[in-house]
MDAnalysis code that builds the backbone (N, CA, C; Angstrom):
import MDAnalysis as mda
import numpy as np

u = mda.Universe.empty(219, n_residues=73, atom_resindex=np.repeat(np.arange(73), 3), trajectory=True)
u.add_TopologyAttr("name", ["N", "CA", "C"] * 73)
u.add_TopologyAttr("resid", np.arange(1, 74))
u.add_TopologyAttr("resname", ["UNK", "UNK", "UNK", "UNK", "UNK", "UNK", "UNK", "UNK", "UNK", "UNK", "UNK", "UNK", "UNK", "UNK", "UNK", "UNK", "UNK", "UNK", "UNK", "UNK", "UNK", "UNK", "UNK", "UNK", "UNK", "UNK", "UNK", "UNK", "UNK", "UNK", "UNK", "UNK", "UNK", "UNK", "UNK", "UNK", "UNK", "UNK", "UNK", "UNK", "UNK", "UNK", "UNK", "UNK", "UNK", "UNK", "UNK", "UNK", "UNK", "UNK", "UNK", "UNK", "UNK", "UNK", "UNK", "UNK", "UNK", "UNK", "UNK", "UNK", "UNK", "UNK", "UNK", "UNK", "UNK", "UNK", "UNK", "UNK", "UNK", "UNK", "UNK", "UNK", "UNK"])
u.atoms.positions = np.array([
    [53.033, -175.136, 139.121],
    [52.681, -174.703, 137.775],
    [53.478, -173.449, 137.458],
    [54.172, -173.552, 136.426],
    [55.105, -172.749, 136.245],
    [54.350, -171.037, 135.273],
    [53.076, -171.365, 135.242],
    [52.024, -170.219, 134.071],
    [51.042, -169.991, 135.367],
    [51.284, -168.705, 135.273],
    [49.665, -168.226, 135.827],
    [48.804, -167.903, 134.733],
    [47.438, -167.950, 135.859],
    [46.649, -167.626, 134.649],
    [46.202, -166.050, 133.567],
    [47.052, -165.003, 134.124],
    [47.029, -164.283, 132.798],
    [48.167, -164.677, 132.406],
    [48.908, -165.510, 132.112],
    [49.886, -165.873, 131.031],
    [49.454, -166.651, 130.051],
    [48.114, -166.779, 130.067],
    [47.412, -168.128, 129.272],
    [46.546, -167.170, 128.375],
    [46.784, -167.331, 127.186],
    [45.935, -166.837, 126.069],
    [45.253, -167.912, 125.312],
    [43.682, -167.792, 124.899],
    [42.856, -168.154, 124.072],
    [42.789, -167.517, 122.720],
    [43.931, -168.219, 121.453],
    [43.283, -167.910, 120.223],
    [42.585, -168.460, 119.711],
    [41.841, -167.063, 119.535],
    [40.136, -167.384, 119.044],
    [40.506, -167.593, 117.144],
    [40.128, -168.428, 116.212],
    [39.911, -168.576, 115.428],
    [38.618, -167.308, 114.980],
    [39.011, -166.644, 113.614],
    [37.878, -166.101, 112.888],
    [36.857, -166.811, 111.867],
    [35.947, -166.438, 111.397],
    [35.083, -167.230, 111.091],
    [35.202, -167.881, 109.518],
    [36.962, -167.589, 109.370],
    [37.508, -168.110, 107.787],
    [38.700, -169.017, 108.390],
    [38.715, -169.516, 109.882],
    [39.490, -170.245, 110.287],
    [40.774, -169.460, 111.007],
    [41.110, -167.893, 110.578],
    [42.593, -167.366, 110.885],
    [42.623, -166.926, 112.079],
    [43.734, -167.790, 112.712],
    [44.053, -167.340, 114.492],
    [45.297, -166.331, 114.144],
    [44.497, -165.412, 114.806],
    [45.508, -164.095, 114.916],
    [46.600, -164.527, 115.878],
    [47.596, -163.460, 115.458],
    [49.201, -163.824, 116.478],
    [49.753, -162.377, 116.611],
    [49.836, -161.807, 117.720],
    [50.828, -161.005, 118.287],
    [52.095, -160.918, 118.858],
    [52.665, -160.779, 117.861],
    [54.297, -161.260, 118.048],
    [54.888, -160.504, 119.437],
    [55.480, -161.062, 119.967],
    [56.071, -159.738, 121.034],
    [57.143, -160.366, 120.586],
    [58.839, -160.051, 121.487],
    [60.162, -160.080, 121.344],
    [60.563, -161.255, 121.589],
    [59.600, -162.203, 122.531],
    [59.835, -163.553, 123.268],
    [59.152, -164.804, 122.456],
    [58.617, -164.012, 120.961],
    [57.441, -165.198, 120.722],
    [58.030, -166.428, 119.938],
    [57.882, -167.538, 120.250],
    [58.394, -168.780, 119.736],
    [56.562, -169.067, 119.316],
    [57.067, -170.182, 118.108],
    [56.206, -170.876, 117.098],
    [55.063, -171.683, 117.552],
    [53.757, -171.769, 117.738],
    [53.009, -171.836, 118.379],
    [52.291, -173.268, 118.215],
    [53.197, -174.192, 116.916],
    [53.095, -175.576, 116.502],
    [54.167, -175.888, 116.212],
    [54.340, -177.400, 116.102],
    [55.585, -178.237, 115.229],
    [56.401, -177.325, 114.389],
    [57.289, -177.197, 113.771],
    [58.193, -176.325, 113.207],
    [58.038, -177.353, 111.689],
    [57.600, -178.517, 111.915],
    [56.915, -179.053, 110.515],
    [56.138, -179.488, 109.851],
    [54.972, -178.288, 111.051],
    [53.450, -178.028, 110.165],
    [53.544, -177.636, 109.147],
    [52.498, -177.846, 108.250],
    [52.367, -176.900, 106.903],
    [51.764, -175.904, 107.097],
    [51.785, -174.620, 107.390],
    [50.577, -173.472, 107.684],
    [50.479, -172.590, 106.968],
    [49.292, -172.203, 106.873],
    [48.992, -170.881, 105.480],
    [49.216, -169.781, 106.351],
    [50.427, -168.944, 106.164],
    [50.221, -167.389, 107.010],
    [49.579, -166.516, 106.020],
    [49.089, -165.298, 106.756],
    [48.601, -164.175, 106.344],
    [49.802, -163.135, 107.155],
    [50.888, -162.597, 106.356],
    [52.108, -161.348, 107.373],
    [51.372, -159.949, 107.156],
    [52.344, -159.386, 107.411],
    [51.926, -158.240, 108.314],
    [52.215, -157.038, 106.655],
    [52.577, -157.386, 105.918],
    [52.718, -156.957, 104.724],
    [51.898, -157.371, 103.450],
    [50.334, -158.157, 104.258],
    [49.232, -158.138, 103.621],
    [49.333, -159.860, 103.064],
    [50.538, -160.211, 102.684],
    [50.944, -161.620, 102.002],
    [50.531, -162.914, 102.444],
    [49.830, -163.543, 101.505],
    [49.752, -165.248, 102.448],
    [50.167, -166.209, 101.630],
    [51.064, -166.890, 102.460],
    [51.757, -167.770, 101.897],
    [51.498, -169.353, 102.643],
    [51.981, -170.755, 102.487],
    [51.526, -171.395, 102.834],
    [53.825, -172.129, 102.896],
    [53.716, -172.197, 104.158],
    [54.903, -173.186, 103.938],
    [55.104, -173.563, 105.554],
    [56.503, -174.429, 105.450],
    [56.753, -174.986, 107.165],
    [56.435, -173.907, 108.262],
    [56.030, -173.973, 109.404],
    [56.128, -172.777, 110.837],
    [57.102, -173.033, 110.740],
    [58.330, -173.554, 110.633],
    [59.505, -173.152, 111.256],
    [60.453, -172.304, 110.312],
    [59.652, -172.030, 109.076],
    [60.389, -171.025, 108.148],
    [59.595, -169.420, 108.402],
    [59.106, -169.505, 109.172],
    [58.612, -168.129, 109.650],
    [58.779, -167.214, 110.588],
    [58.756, -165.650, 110.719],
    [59.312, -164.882, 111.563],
    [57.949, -164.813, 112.518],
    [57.625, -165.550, 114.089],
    [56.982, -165.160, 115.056],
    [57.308, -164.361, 116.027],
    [58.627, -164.201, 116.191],
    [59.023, -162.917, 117.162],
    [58.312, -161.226, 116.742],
    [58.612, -160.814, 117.470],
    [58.601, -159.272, 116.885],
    [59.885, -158.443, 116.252],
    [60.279, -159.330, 114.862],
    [61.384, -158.703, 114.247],
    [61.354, -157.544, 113.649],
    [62.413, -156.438, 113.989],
    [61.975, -155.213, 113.800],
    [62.030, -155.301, 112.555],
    [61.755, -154.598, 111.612],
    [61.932, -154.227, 109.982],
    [61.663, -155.257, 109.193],
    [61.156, -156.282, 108.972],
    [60.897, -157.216, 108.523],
    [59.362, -156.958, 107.908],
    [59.111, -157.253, 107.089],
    [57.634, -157.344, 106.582],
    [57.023, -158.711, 106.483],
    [57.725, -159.329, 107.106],
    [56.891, -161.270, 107.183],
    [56.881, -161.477, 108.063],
    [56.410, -160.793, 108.955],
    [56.318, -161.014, 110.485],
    [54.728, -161.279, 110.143],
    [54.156, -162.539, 111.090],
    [53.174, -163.458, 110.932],
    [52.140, -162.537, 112.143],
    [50.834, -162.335, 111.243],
    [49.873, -161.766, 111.916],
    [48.492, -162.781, 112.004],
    [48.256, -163.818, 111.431],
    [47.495, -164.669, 111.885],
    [47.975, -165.969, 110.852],
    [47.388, -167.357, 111.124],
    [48.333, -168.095, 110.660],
    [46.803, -169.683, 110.521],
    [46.786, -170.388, 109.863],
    [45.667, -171.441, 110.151],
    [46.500, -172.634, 109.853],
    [46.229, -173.565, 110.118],
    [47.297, -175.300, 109.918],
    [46.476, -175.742, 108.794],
    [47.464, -175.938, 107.945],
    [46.626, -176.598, 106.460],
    [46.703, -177.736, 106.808],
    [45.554, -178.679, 106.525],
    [44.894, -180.159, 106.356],
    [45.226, -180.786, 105.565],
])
């Protein structure tokens, strides 16, 4: 097994559905790249479009860096 187990994180959903995300420098997209997902960024904004049009790393200076994110239905 190539993961130990503190490499394994549980996002917890809040009670309006939004799984928080902590970007670090290494972070890749945490679904399909052609989900539809509603983000909430880090510059207050929520928008709803593909994960794979979104910044999950920890890009410096950027204000759309994704702080919690839910999969639209």
């Amino acid at each position: 097994d190539k993961y130990s187990d503190y490499d394994l994180v549980e996002l917890v959903q809040d009670e309006d559905g939004w799984i928080p995300w902590k970007a670090t420098k290494d972070s890749v997209c945490p679904v399909s790249e052609n989900t539809l997902v509603r983000f909430r960024l880090c510059n207050k904004t929520v928008d709803v479009r593909y994960a794979g049009h979104a910044y999950w790393d920890e890009t410096p200076g950027t204000p759309f860096r994704v702080e919690a994110y839910k999969v639209v239905e």
